[in-house]
C-alpha positions in Angstrom: 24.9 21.2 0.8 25.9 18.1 1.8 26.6 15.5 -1.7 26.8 11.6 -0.7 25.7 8.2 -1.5 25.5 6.4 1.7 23.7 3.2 0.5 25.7 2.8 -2.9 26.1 -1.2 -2.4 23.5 -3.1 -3.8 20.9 -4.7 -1.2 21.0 -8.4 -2.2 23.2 -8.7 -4.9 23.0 -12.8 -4.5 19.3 -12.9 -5.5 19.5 -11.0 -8.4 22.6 -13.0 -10.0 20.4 -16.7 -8.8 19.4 -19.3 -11.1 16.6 -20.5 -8.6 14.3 -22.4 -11.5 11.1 -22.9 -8.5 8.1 -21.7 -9.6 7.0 -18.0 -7.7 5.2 -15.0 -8.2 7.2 -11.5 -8.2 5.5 -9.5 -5.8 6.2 -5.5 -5.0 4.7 -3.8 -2.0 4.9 -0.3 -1.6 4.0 2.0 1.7 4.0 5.8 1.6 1.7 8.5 3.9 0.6 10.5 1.4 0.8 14.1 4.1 -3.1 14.3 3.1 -2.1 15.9 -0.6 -2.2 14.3 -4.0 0.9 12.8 -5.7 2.7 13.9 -9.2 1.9 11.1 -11.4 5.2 11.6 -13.8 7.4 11.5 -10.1 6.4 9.5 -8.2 6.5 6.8 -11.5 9.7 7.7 -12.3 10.2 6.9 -8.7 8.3 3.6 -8.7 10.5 2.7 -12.0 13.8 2.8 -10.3 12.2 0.1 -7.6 10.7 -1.6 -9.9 14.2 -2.1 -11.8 16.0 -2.8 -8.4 17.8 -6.5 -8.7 15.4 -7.7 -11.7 14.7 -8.9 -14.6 11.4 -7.2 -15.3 8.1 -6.2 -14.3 6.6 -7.8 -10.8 3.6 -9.4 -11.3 2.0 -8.0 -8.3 1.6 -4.0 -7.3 0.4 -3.5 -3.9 0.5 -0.5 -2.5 -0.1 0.4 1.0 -1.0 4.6 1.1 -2.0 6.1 4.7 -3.1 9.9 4.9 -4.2 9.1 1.6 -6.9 12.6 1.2 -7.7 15.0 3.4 -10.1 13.1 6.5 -13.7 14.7 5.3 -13.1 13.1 1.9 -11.5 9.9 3.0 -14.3 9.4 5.5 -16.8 9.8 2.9 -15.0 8.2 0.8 -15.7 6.7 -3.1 -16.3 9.4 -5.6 -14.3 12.1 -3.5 -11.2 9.7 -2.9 -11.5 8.1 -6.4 -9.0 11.4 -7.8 -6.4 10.7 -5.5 -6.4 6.9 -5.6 -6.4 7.6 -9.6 -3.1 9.4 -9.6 -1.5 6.2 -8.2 -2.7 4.0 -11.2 -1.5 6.5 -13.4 2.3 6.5 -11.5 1.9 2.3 -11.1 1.7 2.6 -15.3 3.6 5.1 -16.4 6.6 3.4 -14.2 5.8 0.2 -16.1 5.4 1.4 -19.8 8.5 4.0 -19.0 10.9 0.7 -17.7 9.4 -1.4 -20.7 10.0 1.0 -23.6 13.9 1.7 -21.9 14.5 -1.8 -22.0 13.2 -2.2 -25.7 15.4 1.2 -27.0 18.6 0.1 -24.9 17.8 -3.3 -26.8 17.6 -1.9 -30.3 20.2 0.4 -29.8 22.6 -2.5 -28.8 21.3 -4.8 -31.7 22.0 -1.7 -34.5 25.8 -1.6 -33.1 27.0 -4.9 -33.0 24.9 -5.1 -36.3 23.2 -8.9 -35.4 22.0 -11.0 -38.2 19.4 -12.6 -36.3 17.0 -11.1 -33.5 17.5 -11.4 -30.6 14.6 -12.8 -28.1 14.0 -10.3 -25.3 13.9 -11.3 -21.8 11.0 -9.7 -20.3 7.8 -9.0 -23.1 5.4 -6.3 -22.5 2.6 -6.9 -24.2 2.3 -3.5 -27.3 -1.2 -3.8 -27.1 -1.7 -2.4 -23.6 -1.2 0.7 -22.1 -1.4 0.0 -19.3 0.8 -3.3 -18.1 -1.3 -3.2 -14.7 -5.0 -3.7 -14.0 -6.2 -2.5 -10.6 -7.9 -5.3 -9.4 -9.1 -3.6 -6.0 -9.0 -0.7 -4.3 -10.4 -0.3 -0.5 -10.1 2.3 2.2 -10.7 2.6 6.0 -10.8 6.6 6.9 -7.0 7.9 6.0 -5.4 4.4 5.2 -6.2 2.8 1.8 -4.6 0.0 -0.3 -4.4 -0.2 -3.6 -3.8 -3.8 -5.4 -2.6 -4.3 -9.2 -1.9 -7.0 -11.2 -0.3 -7.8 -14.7 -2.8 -10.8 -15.5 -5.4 -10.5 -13.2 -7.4 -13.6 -14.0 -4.9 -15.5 -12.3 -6.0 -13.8 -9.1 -9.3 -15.1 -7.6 -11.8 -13.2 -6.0 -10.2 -10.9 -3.5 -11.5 -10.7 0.1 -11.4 -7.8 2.0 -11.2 -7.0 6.3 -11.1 -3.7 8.1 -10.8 -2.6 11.4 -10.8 1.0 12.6 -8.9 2.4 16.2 -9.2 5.7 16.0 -11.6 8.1 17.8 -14.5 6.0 18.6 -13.3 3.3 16.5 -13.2 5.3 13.3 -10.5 5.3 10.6 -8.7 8.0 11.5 -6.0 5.2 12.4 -7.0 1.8 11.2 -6.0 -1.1 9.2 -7.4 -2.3 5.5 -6.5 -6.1 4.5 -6.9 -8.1 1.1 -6.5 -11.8 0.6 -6.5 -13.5 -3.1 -5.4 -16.5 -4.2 -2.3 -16.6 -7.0 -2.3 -19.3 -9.8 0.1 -19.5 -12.7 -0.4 -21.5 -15.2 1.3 -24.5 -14.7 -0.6 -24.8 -11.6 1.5 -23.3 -8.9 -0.4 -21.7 -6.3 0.4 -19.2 -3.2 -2.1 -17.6 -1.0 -1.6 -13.7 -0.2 -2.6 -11.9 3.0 -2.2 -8.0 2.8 -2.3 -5.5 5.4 -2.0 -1.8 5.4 -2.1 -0.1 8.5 -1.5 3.5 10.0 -0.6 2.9 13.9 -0.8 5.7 16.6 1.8 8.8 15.9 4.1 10.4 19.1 7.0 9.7 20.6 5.2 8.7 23.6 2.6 6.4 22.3 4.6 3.3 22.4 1.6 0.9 24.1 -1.4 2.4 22.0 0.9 1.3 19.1 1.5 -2.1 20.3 -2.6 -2.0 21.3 -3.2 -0.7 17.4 -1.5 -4.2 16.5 -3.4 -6.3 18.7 -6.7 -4.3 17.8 -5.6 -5.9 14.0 -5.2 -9.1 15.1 -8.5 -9.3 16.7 -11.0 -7.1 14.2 -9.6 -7.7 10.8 -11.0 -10.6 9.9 -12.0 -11.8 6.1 -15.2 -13.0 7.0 -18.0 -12.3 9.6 -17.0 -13.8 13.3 -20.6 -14.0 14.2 -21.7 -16.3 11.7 -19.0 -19.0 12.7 -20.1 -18.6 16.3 -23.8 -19.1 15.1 -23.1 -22.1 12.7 -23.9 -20.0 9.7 -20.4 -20.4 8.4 -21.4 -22.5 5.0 -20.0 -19.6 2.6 -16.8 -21.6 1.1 -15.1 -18.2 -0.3 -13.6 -17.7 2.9 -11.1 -21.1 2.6 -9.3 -20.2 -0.1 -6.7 -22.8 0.0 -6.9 -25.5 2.8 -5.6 -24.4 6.0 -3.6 -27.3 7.1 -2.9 -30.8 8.2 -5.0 -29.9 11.0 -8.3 -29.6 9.5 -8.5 -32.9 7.3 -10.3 -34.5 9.4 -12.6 -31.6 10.5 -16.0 -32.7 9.2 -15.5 -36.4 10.9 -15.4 -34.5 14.3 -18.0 -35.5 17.2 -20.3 -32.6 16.9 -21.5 -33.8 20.2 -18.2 -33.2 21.9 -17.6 -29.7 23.1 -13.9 -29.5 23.8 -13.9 -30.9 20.0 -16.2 -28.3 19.0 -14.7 -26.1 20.7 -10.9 -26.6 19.0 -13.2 -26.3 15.3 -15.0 -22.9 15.9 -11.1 -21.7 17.2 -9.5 -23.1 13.8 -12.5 -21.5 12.0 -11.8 -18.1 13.2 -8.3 -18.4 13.1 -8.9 -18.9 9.5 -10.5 -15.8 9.2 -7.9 -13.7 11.0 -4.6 -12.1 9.2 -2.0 -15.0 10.4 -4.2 -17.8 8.5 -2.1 -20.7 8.0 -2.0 -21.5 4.5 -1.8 -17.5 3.7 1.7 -15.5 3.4 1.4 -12.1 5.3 2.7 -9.3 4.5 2.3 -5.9 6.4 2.9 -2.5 5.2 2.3 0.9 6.3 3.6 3.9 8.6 3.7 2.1 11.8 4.4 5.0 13.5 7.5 3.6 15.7 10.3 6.0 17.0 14.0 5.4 18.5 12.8 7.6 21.5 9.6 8.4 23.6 10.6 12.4 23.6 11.4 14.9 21.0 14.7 15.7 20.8 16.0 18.6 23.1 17.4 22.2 21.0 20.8 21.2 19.1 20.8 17.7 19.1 22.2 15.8 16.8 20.5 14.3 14.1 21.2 11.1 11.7 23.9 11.6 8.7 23.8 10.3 5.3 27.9 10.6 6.0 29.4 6.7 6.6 32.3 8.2 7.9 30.3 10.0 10.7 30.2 8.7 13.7 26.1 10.4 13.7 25.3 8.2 10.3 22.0 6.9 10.7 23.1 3.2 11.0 24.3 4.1 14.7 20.5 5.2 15.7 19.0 1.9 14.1 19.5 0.2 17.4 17.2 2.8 19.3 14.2 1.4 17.1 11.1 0.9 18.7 9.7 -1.4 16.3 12.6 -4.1 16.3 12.3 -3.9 20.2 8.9 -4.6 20.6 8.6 -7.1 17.7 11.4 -9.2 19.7 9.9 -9.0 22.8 6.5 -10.4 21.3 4.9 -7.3 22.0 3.7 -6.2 18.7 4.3 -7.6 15.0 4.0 -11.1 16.2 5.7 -13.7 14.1 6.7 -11.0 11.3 10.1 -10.4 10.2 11.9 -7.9 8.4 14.7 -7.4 5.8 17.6 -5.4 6.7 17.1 -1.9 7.3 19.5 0.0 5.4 18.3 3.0 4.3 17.9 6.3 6.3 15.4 7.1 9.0 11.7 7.7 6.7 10.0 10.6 8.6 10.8 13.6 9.2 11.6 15.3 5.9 12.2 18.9 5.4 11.9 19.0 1.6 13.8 21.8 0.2 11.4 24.3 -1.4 12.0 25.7 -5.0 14.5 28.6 -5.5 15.4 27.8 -1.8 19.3 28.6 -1.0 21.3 25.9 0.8 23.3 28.5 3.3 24.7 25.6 5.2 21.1 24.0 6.3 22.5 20.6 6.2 20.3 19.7 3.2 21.8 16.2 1.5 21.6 15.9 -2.0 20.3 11.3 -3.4 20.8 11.6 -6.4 23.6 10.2 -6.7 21.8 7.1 -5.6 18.4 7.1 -6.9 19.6 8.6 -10.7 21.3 6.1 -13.3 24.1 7.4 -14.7 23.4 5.3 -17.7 19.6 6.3 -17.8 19.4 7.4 -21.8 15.5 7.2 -21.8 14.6 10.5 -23.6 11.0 9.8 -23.1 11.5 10.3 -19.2 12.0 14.0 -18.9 10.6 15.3 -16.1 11.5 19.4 -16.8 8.7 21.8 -17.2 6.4 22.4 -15.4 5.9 19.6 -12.3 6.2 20.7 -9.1 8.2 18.0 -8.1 10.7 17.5 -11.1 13.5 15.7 -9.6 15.1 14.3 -6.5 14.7 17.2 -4.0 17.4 17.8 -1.5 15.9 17.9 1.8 17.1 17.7 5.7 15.5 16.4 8.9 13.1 18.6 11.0 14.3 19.2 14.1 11.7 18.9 16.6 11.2 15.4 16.0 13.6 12.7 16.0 14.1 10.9 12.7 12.7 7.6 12.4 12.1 4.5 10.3 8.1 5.0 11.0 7.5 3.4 7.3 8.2 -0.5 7.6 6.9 -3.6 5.5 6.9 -6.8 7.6 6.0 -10.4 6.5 5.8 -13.9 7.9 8.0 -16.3 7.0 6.9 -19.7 5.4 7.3 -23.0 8.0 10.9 -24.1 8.0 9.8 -27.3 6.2 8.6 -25.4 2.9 10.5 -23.3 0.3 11.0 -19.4 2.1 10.5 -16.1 0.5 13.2 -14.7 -1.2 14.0 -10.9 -0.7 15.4 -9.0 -3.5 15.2 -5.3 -2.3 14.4 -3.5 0.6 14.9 0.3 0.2 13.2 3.4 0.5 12.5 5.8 -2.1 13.9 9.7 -3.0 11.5 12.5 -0.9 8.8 14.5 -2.7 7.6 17.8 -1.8 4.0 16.6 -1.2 5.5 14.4 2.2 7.2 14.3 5.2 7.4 10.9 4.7 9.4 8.7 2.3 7.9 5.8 0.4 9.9 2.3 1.1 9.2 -0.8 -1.0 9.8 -4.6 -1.0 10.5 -6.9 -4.0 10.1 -10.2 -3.3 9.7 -13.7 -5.1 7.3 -15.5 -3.4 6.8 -19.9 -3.9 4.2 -21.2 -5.9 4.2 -24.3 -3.5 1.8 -26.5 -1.4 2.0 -25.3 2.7 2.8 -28.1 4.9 0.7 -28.3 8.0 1.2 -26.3 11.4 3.0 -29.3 12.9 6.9 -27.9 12.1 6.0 -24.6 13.7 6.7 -23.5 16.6 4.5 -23.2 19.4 4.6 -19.3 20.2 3.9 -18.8 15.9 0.3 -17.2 15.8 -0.2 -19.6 12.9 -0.8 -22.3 15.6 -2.2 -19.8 18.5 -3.6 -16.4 17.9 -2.1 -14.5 20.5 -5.4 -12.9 21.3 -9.3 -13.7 20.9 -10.9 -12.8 17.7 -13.5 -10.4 18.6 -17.1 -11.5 17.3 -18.5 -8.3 16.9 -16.0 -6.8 15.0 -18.1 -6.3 11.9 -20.6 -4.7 13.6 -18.5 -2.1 15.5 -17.1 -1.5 11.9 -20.9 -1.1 10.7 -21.7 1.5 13.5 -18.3 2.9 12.6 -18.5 3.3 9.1 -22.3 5.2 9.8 -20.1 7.7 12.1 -17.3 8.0 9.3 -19.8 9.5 6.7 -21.7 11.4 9.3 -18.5 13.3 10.3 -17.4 13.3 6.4 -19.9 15.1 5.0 -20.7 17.6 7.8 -16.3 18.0 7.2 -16.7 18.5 3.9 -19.9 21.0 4.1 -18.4 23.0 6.6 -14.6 22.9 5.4 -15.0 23.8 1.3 -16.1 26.6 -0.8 -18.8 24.5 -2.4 -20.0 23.3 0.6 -20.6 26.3 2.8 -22.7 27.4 -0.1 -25.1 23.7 -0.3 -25.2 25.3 3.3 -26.3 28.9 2.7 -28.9 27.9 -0.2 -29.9 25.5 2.7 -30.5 28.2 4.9 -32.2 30.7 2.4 -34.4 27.9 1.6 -35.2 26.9 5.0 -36.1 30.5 6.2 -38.0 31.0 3.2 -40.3 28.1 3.9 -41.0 28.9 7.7 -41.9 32.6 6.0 -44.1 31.4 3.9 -45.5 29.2 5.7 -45.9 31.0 9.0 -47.1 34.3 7.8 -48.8 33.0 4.8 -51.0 30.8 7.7 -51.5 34.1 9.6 -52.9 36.2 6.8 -55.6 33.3 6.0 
């Protein structure tokens, strides 16, 4: 077994030790494929905990999390009460992580108070409120077929009404793959305000699908929109939820517009559905989820070699980085257009070869995190995870071998216009393996500025804030419609067919059936 801590420096150390006093909103995104199974609440919170305490000084104030394969496909098509138990076990982790992190801090507080033996109390630096247990509300929850997102929030009422958008590109434009987006508007109370944009997507899968990938993103950028296409095009565009904060210098001066002049109505009807597409001006973006990119378009041939957690090997995973699909495409403006990234520096996320229970490690090449995801100094004794969890601990794992390991899990976002205060990044890491996955999770804390957005003048002119770089489709909603009809069809013929409970809806079905055309034939015949 291999023991190491490749990643042992801090990501970001600067941010952590700033004194930046401008007003923003602590934000945490989270992506994980779920491998179609439901999650251990108790790990994957003590997971959750040791992001959440990455370079900060308390709880974020916004949870998103971005969750693809999220339930088997007859009960994610379907959908609401059959997806509501796996979506559940997330809140519970999103909690538990907070209370856990919240009652550490306050016994590592007392504790240190009791020996130095202070004659006066000591204000603490982050407060969770005693009265709640549970520090996060879910504030909405949506799905499209395997991909869901999940959106929590410490004082919700600061959030306005959340908008949703979703866009299916699977099989006949189902959500088998898809995309599920949320925009809200953040307020504090001092009357700071930032607009969010969220997008969780799951892309096409295979080495060798490179250009449905790239077609996956532009089938986003055209279909998810936050508000129905058709009725801009049809002048039925009067509902004012959709503006959620102005969108610009550009459209001050919209309403004084010749309405006679069709270039000029023209250039309105293309700001109004650029408004309702994912790169909105005034809106930060953020995009999570398994993208699905590789660092090759084959599998790997019989005894290659595969990525090290080793530094001092020349295979470490930091010399495969520069194969990566993703950062390729993105730079050549084929996919993730205006997005960027934090640096990658944490192994490849997919493919994990969990080691199973009572398993023997005769020289498999499985590599033991714990010496980076486990705090020495952790003295919590409420966070015991022996017993009887089937996932207790961080489990040693190695690569599989007949697919090349790659950073497939990514969160992207677009940076604010040069003229306006930019988001800060405080960590960008990805989280120990679980048993239940072949993937790992990866998460992003960042601070985001409660500031006025300046117009679309200082941008440039390839950033989709000023251009799209495709048409919005009009009738995206209602392919989604005629989508979502086939998406329960297939669901609950899935779910009939594929459980216990359902083949026997089927066979009282049957006996029924037959029973009726007996009665009813030869009960006919004798009268």
């Amino acid at each position: 077994m291999d023991t190491c801590d490749a990643r042992s420096s801090p990501l970001y150390p600067s941010y952590a030790a700033k004194g930046d006093v401008r007003a923003t909103v602590d934000l945490l995104v989270v992506t994980f494929n779920c491998a179609k199974r439901v999650i251990c609440p108790r790990v994957f919170a003590r997971h959750l905990r040791w992001a959440m305490e990455r370079n900060s000084g308390g709880l974020p104030e916004v949870v998103v999390l971005s969750l693809q394969e999220v339930a088997p496909l007859s009960k994610a098509f379907v959908g609401e009460y059959f997806l509501n138990g796996f979506l559940e076990r997330f809140e519970e982790a999103v909690n538990g992580a907070a209370v856990t992190m919240t009652t550490t801090y306050k016994k590592k507080k007392n504790k240190k108070q009791q020996q130095q033996q202070k004659r006066e109390e000591t204000s603490p630096s982050m407060k969770p409120s005693d009265d709640h247990q549970t520090p996060f509300t879910l504030v909405r929850a949506g799905n499209v077929g395997y991909t869901a997102m999940m959106l929590f929030a410490r004082h919700p009422t600061r959030l306005s009404p959340v908008l949703e958008a979703e866009v299916g590109f699977g099989a006949a434009d189902m959500g088998n793959k898809g995309a599920v987006g949320m925009r809200t508007l953040y307020s504090d109370p001092d009357g700071g305000q930032a607009e969010l944009t969220f997008v969780a997507t799951h892309l096409a899968a295979m080495e060798w699908n490179l250009p449905r990938r790239n077609a996956n993103w532009a089938a986003i950028m055209r279909g998810l929109t936050f508000a129905n296409p058709e009725e801009v095009l049809s002048g039925e565009d009067g509902r004012e939820d959709t503006r959620l904060l102005p969108r610009g210098d550009d459209d001050e001066d919209e309403d004084d517009e010749n309405e006679g002049d069709s270039q000029q109505q023209h250039a309105r009807l293309r700001r109004r559905l650029h408004g309702l597409s994912v790169y909105k001006p005034s809106s930060h973006l953020f995009v999570a989820g398994d993208l699905n990119y590789r660092i090759a378009t084959t599998p790997p041939p019989p005894g290659a070699v595969l990525p090290s957690l080793d530094p001092t090997s020349p295979s470490h995973f930091s010399a495969f980085l520069p194969l990566d699909q993703l950062t390729r495409e993105r730079r050549a403006g084929r996919t993730l257009h205006g997005l960027v990234e934090a640096p990658v520096e944490f192994p490849p996320t997919y493919k994990y070869m969990p080691m199973e229970e009572g398993e023997e490690d005769d020289g498999g090449g499985f590599f033991d995190e714990r010496g980076h995801y486990e705090d020495g100094d952790d003295d919590d004794d409420d966070d015991d995870d022996e017993g009887d969890d089937e996932d207790t601990d961080v489990v040693r794992w190695r690569f599989a071998s007949h697919r090349w390991p790659a950073w497939t899990d990514r969160i992207l976002y677009l940076e604010a216009p040069p003229s306006d205060p930019q988001i800060e990044v405080r960590a960008y890491d990805a989280l120990p393996v679980v048993r239940t996955s072949d993937h790992r999770a990866v998460f992003l804390r960042v601070s985001v500025p409660l500031s006025p957005r300046s117009g679309t003048g200082s941008l440039a002119a390839s950033d989709p804030r000023r251009r799209l770089p495709v048409e919005i489709d009009p009738e995206a909603w209602a392919r989604r419609r005629a989508a979502r009809r086939k998406e329960r069809l297939l669901g609950w013929a899935l779910l009939l067919w594929g459980s216990r409970e359902g083949g026997w809806v089927l066979l009282l079905a049957l006996v029924v059936g037959l029973s009726g055309w007996y009665w009813g034939f030869y009960g006919v015949s004798e009268t």
